[in-house]
N, C-alpha and C positions, 0 to 999 in steps of 0.2 A: 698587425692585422689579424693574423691565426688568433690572438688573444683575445681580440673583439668577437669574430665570432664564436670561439668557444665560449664566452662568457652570456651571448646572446641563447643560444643553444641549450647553457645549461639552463638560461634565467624559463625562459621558452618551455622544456621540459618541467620544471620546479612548477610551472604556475599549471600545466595540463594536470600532471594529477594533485593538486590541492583541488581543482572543480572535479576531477575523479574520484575523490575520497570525500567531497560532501553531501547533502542531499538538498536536496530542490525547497523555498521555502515553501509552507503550506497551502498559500495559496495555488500551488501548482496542482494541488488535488481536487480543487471548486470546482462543479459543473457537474453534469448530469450524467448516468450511468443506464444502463442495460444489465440486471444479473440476471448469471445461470449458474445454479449449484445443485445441491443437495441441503436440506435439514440435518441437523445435527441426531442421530438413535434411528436413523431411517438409512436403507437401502434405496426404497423406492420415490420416497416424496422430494418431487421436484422442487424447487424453486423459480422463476421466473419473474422480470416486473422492473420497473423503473427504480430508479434511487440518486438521490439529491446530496452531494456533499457539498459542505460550507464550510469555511474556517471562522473559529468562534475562539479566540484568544490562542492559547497553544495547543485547543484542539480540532479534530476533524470532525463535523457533525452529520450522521449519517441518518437519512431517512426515506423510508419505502411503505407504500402501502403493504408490500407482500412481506420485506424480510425485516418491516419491524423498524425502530430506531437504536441507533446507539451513537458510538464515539470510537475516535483514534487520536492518539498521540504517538509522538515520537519516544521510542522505547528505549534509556539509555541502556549501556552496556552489550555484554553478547559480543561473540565473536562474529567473524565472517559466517555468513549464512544464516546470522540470527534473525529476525523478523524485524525491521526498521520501525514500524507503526505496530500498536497493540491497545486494546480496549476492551470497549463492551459492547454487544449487539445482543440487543434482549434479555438483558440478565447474562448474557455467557460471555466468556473472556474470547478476544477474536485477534487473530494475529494475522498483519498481513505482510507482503512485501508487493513489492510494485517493479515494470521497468514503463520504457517508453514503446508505445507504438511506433509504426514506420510514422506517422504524424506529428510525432514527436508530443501524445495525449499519455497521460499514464493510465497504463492498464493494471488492475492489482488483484493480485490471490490472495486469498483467505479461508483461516481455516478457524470453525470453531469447536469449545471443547465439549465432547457428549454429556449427557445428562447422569450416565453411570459406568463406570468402569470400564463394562465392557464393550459401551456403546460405540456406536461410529461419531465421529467427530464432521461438524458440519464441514461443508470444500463450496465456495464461491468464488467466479470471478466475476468482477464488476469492468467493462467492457465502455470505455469514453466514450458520448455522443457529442463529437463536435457541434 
């Protein structure tokens, strides 16, 4: 009996984190957003405004009247704390990462890269509307 359940126990643990160590398929990213960021070389210039993602084969397709269109895909390699998703939003490489709301909607940060050296690098979140 101790044998059954330790072998249940372990099977139990073993299969929790394999869905801990993988990521949600894409479609989990579809549906409609609320951003608030900053511009990428700006201090002051807000961002604000709706945005649309869709999955369109292996990628994420992102579109807003204010912040523009682009893409995401799943970015291989990187260690922990690398950026999961990375693309393009208006010409600039955009890297994000994501968790889940108490809703269980994914909410994601991103950042993109400035236009020169010494610029500030764009910061959005894009915020799920159920």
């Amino acid at each position: 009996m101790k044998i059954k359940i330790l072998a249940l126990s372990l099977l139990t643990c073993s299969s929790l984190g394999a869905i801990a160590q993988g990521q949600p398929p894409l479609s989990y990213f579809d549906g409609n957003y609320e951003i608030v960021g900053r511009q990428a070389d700006s201090l002051t210039e807000l961002v604000g405004g709706d945005l649309t993602i869709a999955t369109q084969g292996e990628r994420l397709i992102l579109t807003s009247k204010t912040a523009g269109r682009g893409w995401l895909a799943r970015k291989s390699g990187g260690g922990e704390g690398a950026s999961p998703l990375a693309g393009k939003l208006n010409g600039r490489e955009i890297f994000c990462l994501f968790q889940n709301d108490p809703d269980n909607y994914p909410r994601l940060t991103c950042k993109t890269q400035p236009n020169t050296p010494d610029g500030a690098p764009g910061l959005y979140t894009f915020w799920p509307q159920p």
